[in-house]
C-alpha positions in Angstrom: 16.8 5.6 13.2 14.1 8.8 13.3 11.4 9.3 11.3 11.6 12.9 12.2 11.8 14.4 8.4 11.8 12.1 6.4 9.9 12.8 3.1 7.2 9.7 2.8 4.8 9.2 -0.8 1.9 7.4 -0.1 -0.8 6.3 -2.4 -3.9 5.2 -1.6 -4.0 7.6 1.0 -7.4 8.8 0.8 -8.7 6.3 3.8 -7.5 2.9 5.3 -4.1 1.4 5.7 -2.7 4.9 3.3 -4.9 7.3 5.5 -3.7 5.8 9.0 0.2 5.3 8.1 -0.3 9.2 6.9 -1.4 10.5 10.4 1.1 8.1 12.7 3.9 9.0 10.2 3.6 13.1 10.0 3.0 12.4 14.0 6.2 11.6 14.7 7.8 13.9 12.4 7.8 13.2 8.3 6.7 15.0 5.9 4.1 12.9 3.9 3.0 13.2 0.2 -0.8 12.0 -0.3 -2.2 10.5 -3.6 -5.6 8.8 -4.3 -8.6 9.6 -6.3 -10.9 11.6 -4.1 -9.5 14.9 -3.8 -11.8 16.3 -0.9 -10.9 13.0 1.2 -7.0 13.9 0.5 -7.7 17.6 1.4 -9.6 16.8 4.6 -6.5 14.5 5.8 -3.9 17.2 4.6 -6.1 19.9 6.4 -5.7 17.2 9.6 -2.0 16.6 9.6 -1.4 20.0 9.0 2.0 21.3 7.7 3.7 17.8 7.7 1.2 16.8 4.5 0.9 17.9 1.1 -1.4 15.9 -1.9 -2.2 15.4 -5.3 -4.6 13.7 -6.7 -3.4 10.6 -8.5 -4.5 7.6 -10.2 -1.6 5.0 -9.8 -3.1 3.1 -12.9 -2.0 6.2 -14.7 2.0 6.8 -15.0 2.0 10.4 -15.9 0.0 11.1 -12.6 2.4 8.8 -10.6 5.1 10.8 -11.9 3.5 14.0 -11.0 2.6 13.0 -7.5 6.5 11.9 -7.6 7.7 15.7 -8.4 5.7 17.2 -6.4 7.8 15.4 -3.4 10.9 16.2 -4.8 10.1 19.5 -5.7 8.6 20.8 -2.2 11.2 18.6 -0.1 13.9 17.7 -2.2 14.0 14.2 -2.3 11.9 10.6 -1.3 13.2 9.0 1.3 10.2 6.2 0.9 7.2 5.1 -1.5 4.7 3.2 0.0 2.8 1.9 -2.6 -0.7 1.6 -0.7 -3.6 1.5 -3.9 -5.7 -1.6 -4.3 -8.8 -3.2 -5.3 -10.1 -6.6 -4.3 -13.2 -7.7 -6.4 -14.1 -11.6 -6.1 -15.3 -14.0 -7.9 -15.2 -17.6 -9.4 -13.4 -17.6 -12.8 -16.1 -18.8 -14.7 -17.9 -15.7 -14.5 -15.0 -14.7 -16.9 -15.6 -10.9 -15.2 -12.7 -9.8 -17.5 -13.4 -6.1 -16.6 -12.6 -6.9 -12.9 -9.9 -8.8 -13.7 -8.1 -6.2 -16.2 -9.1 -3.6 -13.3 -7.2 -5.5 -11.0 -4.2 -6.0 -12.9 -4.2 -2.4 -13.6 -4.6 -1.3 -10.3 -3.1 -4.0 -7.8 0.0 -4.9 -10.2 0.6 -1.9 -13.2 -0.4 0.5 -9.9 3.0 -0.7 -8.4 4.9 -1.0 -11.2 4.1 2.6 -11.9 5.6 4.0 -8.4 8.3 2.2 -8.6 9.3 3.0 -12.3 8.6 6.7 -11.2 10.6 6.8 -8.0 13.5 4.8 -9.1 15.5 7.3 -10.7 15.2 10.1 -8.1 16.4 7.1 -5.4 19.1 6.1 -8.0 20.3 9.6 -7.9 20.0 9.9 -4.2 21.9 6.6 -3.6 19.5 5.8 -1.0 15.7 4.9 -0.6 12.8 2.5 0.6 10.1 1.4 -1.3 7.1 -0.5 0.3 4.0 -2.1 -1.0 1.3 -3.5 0.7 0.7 -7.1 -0.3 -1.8 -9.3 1.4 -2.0 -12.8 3.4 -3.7 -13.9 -0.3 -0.4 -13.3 -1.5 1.2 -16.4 0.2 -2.0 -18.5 0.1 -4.9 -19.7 -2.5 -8.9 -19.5 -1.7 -11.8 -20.0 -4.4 -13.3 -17.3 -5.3 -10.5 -14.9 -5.1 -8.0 -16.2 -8.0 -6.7 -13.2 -9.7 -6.8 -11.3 -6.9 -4.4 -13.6 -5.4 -2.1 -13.8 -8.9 -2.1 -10.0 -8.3 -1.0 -10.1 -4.9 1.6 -13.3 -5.8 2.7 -11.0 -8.7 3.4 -7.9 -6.4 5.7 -10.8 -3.8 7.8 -11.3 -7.2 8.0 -8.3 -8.5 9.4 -6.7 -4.6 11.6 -9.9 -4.6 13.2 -8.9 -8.0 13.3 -4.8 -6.9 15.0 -6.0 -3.8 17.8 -8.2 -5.9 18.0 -5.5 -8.4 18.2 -2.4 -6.7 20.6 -3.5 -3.6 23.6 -2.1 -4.2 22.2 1.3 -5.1 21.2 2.2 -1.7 17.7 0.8 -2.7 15.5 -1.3 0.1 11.9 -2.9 -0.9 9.7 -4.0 2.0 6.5 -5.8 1.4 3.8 -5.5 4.2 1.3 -8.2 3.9 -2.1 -8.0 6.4 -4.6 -10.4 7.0 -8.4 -9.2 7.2 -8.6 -5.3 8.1 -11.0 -2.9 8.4 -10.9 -0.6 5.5 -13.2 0.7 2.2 -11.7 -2.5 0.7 -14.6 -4.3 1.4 -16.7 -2.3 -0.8 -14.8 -3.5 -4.1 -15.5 -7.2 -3.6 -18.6 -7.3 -5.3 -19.5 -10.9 -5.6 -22.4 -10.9 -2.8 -21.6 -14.5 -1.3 -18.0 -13.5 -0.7 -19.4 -10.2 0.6 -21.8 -12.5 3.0 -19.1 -15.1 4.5 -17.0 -11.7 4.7 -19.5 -9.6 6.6 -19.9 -12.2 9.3 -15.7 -12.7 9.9 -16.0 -8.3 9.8 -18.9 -7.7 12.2 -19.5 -11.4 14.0 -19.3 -11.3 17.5 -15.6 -12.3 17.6 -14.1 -9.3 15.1 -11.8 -8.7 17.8 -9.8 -11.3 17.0 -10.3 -11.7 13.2 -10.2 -8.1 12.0 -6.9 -5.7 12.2 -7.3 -2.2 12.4 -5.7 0.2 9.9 -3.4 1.5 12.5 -2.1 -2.3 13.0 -0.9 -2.0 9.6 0.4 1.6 9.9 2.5 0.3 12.7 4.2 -2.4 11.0 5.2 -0.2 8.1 6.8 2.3 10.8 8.7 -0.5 11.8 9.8 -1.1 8.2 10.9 2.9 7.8 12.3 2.8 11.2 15.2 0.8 10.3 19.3 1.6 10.0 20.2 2.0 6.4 22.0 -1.5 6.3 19.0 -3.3 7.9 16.4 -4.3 5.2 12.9 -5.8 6.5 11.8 -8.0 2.9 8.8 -8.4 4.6 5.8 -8.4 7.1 2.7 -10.4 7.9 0.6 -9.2 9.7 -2.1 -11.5 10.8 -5.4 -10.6 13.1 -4.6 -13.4 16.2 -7.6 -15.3 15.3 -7.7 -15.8 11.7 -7.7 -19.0 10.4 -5.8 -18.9 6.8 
């Protein structure tokens, strides 16, 4: 199955996991649609793809701009072969520091973000018959750690809500993949904010054995090839993609 044009919307494509499945993808042939925040980061990657990449800027937590980012797809290209629903934020914290601003911007971003793609892509892959929609979940998904509980009930919530997508949407040509990494290298980091997380994360990123604990983005850009790579009638639910030595 090619890759060779097919029309790929990405969000949170400005850097990271979004940035690096942009490059490999248009690489080897598709045509990619970029959304994220920072316009002169999307027009930097655009200008580096070249003719395979267009953008928009786009907030996912905002469905009109979703929609937007969705139409300009179909209108240049005709169609959306895949979503890859890429945005996220990841600030920690115990939950008695009731930080109910990180927490609502979490649920905005990390579940409503999702929810917003795949309300808006849904009907133009209804129409088509055909489609692939992927979201990037996280190892926190499948397990618990203090300090990090609603960002793992966002990640948990984003398993449930690809799970129902996939039971849904089936026998409209519809596939959901969920790619879920461990530790990786990306801007993330900068949105934890509590500074002991940040701490016991720093040493895991830049400790002498990063090697083995950290993925790069282009780990994670590989794995969702694999996902878009498939025949039509093959349907990978999901991914984890683990650094070989990390421990949870």
């Amino acid at each position: 199955m090619s890759i060779e044009n097919k029309v790929v919307v990405i969000t949170g494509a400005s850097s990271g996991i979004g940035a690096a499945t942009a490059r490999l993808l248009a690489s080897q042939g598709a045509k990619v649609v970029l959304g994220a925040r920072r316009e002169e980061r999307l027009a930097d990657l655009a200008q580096e793809i070249g003719a395979n990449a267009i953008y928009r800027v786009t907030d996912v937590t905002q469905r009109e701009e979703v929609h937007a980012l969705i139409q300009l797809a179909v209108e240049t290209y005709g169609r959306v072969d895949v979503l890859y629903n890429n945005a996220g934020t990841m600030p920690q914290g115990n939950l008695s520091e009731r930080d109910y601003a990180k927490w609502q911007m979490m649920l905005d971003v990390n579940v409503m973000g999702v929810l917003n793609g795949i309300g808006e892509v849904l009907p133009v892959m209804q129409a088509q018959h055909d489609g692939l929609i992927i979201t990037t979940d996280s190892v926190v998904g499948h397990v618990v750690y203090p300090a990090s509980a609603v960002y793992n009930g966002t990640k948990y919530a984003v398993r449930a809500i690809m799970e129902g997508l996939r039971q849904e949407e089936k026998d409209h040509g519809i596939r959901s993949t969920i790619v879920s990494p461990g530790a990786v290298r990306t801007e993330l980091l900068k949105t934890v904010g509590n500074l002991e997380v940040k701490q016991g994360l720093d040493e895991i990123f830049n400790g002498e054995n990063s090697r083995q604990t950290v993925l790069d983005p282009e780990d994670v850009a590989n794995a969702v090839r694999f996902a878009i790579d498939q025949p039509k009638h093959v349907a990978i639910s999901e991914v984890l993609v683990r650094p070989a030595g990390q421990i949870v």
